[in-house]
C-alpha positions as CSV (number, residue, x, y, z in Angstrom):
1,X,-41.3,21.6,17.5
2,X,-39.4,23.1,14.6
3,X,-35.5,22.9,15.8
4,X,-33.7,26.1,14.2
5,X,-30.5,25.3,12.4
6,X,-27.1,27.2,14.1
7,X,-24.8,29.1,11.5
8,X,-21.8,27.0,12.8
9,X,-23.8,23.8,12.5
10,X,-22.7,21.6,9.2
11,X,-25.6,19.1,8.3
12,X,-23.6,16.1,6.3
13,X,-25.2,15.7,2.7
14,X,-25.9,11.8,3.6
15,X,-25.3,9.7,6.6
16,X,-22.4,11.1,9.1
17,X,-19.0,11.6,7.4
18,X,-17.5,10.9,11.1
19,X,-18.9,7.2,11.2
20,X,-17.6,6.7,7.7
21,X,-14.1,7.7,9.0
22,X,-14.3,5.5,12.4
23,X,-14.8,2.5,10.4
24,X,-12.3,3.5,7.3
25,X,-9.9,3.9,10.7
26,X,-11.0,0.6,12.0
27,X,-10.6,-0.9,9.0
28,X,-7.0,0.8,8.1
29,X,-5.8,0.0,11.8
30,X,-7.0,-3.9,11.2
31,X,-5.3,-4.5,7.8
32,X,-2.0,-3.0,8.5
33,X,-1.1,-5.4,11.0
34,X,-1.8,-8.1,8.9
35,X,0.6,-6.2,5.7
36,X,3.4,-5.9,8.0
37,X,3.1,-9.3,9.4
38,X,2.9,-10.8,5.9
39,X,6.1,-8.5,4.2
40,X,8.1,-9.5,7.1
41,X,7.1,-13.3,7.1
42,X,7.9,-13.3,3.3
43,X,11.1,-11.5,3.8
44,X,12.2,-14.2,6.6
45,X,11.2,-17.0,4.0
46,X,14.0,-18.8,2.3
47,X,11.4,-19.4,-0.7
48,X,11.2,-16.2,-1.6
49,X,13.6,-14.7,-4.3
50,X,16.5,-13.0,-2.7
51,X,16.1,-10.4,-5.2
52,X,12.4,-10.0,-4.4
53,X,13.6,-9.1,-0.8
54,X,16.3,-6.7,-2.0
55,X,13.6,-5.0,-3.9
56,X,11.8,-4.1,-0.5
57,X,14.8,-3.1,1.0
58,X,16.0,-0.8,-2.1
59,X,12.3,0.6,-1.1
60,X,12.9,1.2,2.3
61,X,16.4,2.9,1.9
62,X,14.9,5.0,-1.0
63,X,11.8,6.4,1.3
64,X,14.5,7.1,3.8
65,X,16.8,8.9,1.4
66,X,16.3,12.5,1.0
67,X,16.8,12.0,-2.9
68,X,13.8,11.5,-4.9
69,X,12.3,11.1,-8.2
70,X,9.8,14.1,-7.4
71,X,11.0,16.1,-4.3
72,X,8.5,15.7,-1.5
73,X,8.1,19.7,-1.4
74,X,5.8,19.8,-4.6
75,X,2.2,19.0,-2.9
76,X,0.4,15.9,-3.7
77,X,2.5,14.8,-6.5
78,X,5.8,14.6,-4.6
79,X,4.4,11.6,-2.3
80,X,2.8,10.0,-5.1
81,X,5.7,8.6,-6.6
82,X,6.8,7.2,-3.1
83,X,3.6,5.5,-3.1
84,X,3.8,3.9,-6.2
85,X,6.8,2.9,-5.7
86,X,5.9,1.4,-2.5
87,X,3.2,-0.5,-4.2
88,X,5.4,-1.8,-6.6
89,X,7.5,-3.3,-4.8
90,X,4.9,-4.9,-2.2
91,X,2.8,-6.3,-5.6
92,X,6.1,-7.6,-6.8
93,X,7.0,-9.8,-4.0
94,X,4.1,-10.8,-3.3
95,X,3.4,-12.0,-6.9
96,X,7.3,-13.4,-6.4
97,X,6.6,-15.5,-3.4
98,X,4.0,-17.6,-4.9
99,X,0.1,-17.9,-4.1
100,X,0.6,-21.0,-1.9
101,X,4.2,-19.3,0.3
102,X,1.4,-15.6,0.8
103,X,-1.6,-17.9,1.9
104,X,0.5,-19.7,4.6
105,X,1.9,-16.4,6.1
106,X,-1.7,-13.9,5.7
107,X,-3.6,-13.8,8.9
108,X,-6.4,-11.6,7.7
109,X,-9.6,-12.7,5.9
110,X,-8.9,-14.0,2.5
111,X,-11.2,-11.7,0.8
112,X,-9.4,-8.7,2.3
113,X,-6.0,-10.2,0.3
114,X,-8.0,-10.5,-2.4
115,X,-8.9,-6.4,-2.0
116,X,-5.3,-5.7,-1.6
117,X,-3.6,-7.6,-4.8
118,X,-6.1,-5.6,-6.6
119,X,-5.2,-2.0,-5.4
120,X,-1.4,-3.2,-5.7
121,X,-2.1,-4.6,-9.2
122,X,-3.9,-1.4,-10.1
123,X,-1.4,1.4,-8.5
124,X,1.3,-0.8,-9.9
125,X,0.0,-0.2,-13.4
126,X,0.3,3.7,-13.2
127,X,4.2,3.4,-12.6
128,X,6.1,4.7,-15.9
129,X,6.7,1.7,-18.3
130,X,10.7,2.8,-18.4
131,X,11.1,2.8,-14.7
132,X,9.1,-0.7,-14.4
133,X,11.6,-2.2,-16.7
134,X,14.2,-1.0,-15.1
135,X,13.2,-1.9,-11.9
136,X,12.0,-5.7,-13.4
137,X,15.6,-6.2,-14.7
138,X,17.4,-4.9,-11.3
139,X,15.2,-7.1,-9.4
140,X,15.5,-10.6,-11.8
């Protein structure tokens, strides 16, 4: 039987883009979790540099600030800097707090830490040298 195709039908170009979102989802929902448990963990830990921990808090009050580098009302570039930003500062104290102090507080798989120090390591890179000095000397 030949099936004829429907004009609102969309046929994917390979595989079905909906099962590659369910398990991007999955995947999202099962990391973050683990992120949150470890920044908070590393916050609470007295071996962590105090200025490390400021850092994240600077971050925090500065997503929640209606001032910005790039206002938030120029599409796609205004949230990019937040992001950065955001990476930043998680790939700073992480790299702070010391391989052995992030092992004993990440619950996920280890090659999933792995994943995430490289995308932190990489997003990090893109913030403006000036700015990454600036924010290297306010944070020790």
């Amino acid at each position: 039987m030949n099936e004829s195709l429907r004009p609102d039908e969309v046929i994917p170009p390979e595989g079905k883009p909906s099962l590659q979102l369910r398990v991007f989802t999955r995947d999202l929902v099962q990391f973050l979790p683990n992120l949150v448990k470890l920044l908070s963990r590393l916050v609470m830990d007295p071996r962590v540099p105090r200025r490390s921990k400021v850092l994240l808090v600077a971050l925090v009050a500065y997503l929640a600030s209606p001032i910005d580098f790039v206002p938030d009302a120029i599409p796609v570039v205004g949230m990019v800097d937040d992001v950065l930003l955001a990476a930043y500062a998680v790939n700073h104290l992480i790299a702070r707090a010391g391989e052995d102090v992030v092992l004993e507080h990440w619950d996920g798989p280890q090659d999933l830490l792995e994943m995430v120090r490289s995308v932190l390591d990489a997003s990090s890179s893109l913030v403006p040298p000036p700015l990454r000095k600036w924010i290297d000397r306010f944070s020790g």
